[in-house]
C-alpha positions as CSV (number, residue, x, y, z in Angstrom):
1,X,47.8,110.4,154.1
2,X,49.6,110.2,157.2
3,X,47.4,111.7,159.8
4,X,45.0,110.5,161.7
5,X,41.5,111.6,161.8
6,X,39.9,111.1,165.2
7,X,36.5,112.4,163.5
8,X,36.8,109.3,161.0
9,X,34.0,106.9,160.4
10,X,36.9,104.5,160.1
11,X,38.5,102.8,163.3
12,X,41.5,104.7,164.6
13,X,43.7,101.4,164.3
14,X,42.4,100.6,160.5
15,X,43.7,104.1,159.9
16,X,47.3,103.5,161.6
17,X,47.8,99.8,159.5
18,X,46.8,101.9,156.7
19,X,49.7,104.7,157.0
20,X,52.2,102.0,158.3
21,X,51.1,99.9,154.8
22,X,51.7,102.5,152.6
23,X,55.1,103.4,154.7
24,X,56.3,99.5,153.7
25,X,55.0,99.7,150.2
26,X,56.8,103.4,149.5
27,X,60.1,102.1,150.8
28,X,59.9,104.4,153.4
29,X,60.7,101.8,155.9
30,X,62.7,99.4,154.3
31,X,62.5,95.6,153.7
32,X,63.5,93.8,156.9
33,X,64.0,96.8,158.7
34,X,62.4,97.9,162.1
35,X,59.5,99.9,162.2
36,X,58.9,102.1,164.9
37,X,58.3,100.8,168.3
38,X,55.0,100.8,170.1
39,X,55.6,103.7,172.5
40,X,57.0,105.9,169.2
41,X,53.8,104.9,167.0
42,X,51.4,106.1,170.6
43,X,53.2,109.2,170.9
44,X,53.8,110.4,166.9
45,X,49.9,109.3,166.5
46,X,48.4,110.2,169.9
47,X,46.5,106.6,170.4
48,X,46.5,104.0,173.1
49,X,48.9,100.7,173.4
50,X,45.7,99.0,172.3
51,X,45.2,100.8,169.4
52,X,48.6,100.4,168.0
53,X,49.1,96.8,168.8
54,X,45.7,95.9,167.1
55,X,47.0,97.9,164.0
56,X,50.1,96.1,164.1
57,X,48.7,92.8,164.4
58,X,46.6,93.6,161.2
59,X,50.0,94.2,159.2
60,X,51.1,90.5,161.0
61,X,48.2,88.8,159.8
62,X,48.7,90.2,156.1
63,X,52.3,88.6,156.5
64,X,53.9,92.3,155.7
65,X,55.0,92.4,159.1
66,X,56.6,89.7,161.5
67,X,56.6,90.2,165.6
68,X,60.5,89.2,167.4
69,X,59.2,89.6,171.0
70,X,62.3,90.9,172.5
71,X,63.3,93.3,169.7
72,X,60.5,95.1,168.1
73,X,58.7,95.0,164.6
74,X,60.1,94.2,161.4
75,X,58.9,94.6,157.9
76,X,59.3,91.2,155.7
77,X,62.2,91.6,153.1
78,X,62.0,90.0,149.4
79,X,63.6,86.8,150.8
80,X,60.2,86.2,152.7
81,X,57.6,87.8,150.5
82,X,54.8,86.2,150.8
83,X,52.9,85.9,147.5
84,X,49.7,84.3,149.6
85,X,48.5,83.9,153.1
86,X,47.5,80.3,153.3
87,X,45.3,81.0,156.2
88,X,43.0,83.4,154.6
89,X,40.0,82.5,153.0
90,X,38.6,83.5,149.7
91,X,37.2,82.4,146.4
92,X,39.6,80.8,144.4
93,X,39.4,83.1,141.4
94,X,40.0,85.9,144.4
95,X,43.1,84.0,145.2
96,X,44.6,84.3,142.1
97,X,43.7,87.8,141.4
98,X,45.6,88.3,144.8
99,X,48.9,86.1,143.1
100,X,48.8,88.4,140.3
101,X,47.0,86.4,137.8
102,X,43.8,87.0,135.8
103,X,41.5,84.1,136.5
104,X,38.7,82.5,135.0
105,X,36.6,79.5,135.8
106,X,35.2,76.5,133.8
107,X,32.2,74.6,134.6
108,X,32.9,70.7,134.3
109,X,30.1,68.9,135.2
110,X,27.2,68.3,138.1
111,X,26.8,64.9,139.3
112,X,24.3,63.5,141.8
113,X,26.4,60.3,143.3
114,X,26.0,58.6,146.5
115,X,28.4,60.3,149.0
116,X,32.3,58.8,149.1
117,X,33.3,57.2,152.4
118,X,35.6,60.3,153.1
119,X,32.9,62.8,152.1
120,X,30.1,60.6,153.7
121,X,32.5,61.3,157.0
122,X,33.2,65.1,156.5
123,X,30.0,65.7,156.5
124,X,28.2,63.5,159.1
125,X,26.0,62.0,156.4
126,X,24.8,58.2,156.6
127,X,25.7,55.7,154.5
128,X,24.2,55.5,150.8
129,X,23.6,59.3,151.4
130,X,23.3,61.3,147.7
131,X,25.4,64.7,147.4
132,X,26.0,66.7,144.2
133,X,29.5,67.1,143.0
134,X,30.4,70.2,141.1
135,X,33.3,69.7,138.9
136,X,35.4,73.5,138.2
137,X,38.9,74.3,136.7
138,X,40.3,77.3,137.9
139,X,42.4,78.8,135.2
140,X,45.4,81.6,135.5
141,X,46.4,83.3,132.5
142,X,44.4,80.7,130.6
143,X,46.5,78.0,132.3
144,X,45.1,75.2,134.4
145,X,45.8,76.0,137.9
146,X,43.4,74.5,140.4
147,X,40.9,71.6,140.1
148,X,38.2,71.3,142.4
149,X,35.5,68.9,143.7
150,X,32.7,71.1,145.3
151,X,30.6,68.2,147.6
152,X,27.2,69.2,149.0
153,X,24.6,67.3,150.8
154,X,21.5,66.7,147.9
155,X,19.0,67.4,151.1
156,X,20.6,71.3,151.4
157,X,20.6,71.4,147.7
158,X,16.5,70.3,146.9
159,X,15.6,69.2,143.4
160,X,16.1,73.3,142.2
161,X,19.4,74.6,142.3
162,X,22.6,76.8,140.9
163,X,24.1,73.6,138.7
164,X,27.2,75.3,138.1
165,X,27.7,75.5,141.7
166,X,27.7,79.0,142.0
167,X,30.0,79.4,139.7
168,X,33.2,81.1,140.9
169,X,31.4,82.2,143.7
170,X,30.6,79.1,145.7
171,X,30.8,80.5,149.5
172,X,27.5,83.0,148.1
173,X,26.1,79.5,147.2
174,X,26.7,78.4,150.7
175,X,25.4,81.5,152.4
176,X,22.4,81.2,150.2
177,X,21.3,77.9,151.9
178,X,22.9,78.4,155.2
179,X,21.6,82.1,155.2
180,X,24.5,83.4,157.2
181,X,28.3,84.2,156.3
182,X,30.7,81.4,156.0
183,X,33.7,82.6,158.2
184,X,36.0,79.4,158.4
185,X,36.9,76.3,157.1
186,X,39.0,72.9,158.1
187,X,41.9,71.9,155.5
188,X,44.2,69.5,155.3
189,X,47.0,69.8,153.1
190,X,48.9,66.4,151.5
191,X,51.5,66.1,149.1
192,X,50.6,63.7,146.7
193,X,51.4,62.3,142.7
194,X,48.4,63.2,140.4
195,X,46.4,60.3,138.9
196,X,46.2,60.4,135.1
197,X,42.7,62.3,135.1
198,X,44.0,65.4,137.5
199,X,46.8,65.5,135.5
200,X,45.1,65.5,131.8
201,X,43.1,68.4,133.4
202,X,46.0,70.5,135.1
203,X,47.9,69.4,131.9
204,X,50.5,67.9,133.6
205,X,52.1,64.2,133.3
206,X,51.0,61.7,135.3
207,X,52.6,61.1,138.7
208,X,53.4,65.0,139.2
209,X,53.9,66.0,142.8
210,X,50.9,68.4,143.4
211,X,49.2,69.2,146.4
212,X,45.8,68.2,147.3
213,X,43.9,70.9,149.9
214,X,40.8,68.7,151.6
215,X,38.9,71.2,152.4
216,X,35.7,71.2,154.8
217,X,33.0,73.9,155.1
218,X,31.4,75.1,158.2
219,X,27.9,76.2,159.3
220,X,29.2,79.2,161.5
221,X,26.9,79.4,164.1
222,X,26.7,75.7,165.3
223,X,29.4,74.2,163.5
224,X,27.6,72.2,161.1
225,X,29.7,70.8,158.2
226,X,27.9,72.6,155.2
227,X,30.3,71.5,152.5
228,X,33.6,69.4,151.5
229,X,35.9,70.1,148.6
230,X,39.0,68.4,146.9
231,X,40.9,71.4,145.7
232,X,44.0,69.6,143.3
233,X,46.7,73.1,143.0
234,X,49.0,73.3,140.0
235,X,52.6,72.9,141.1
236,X,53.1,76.3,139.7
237,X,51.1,77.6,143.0
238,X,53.3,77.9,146.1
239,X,52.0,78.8,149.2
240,X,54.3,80.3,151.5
241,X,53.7,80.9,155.6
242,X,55.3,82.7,158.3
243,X,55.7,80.3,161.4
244,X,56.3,82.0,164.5
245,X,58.2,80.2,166.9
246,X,56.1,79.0,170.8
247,X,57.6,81.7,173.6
248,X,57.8,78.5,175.7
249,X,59.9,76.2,175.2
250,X,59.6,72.9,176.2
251,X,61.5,71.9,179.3
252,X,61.3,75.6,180.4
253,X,58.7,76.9,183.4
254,X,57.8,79.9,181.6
255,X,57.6,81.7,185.6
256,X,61.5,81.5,185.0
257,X,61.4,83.0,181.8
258,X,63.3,86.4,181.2
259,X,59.8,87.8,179.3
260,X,58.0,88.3,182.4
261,X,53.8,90.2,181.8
262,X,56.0,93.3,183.0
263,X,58.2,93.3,180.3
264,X,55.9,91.9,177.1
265,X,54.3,95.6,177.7
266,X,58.1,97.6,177.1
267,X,58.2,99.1,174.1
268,X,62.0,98.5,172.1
């Protein structure tokens, strides 16, 4: 469908990323080629600058698209295909549906331990504070491909509670005791060699270079840390990003830039 229908319960720029997606996905407009400029998409489609450029900014942020300020629009070619967006946020057995893969999830184990000095931090507990680890494996194609350490606060949990830690679904575990919809997290990512347990259960050698995601839950309304997760990734599992380079450049006023207001508003 390449219309759009003003009468529509769906938003008028949901319904231009839609046409433009299925445009990049037919081959219609090629990989790495320009797609049309912001003036031609108002006019062909009768809808405001604001309209367009939120509809393109949807295709961006689904890395299918990439912004050269200066030139125009470009659809990502092969070279760049990005298999997964690092920066959004879902289950993990959503994540590798996404990749490709069919997933599944085993149940390790449920600990009550007091909390580790870096979980003990993450999550503004005291010291000698109890949390209950859940233990998963995240399987692709029946092969290991992510380990995780779930850490919540034994106080959120009580004495009754999901003890497979919601199971592949452990932001509706989250919501369930927060009672409102966990939008964001806090992750940092660090190379490291996996110790001889990681590697037994991603069923790799000891040492491998895997990555380790460290991974911190928020409360979304007051930023309260709900949650805190070691996530241990298969070296299989590449994450790839788009990093878009600063328009200003250090050294340079951006007043004597050549990309004045005026001018970030022409369409190429």
């Amino acid at each position: 469908m390449n219309i759009i229908d003003q009468n529509s319960i769906a938003p008028l720029y949901h319904q231009l990323a839609e046409i433009l997606r299925n445009k990049i996905r037919s081959g219609e407009f090629l990989p790495g080629g320009k797609i049309p400029s912001e003036r031609n998409l108002m006019e062909s489609y009768r809808l405001s600058r604001n309209t367009v450029r939120q509809a393109i900014n949807v295709l961006v942020n689904e890395g299918i698209v990439y912004q050269d300020h200066g030139r125009g629009n470009f659809t990502i070619g092969s070279e760049l295909n990005i298999q997964y967006q690092i920066d959004i946020l879902v289950e993990h057995n959503e994540f590798l549906r996404r990749v490709g893969s069919i997933p599944s999830v085993q149940h390790i184990s449920t600990e009550k331990i007091i909390a580790p000095d870096l979980v003990c931090k993450a999550l503004h507990l005291f010291c000698n504070e109890e949390v209950v680890c859940f233990t998963k494996l995240f399987s692709a194609n029946s092969n290991p491909a992510i380990l995780t350490f779930d850490y919540l606060p034994s106080k959120l949990l009580g004495e009754h509670f999901d003890t497979s830690g919601g199971g592949e679904a452990f932001f509706k575990l989250l919501e369930e005791i927060n009672g409102k919809r966990v939008n964001f997290t806090v992750s940092d990512i660090i190379p490291i060699n996996a110790s001889k347990d990681i590697a037994k259960y991603l069923g790799l050698a000891p040492g491998s270079s895997i990555l380790l995601l460290q991974e911190t839950f928020f409360n979304p309304g007051i930023n309260i840390p709900l949650a805190f997760s070691f996530n241990y990734y298969h070296p299989n599992i590449h994450f790839r990003i788009v990093r878009r380079r600063s328009k200003f450049l250090v050294g340079i006023d951006p007043k004597k830039t050549s990309h004045s207001t005026e001018e970030e508003e022409h369409d190429y």
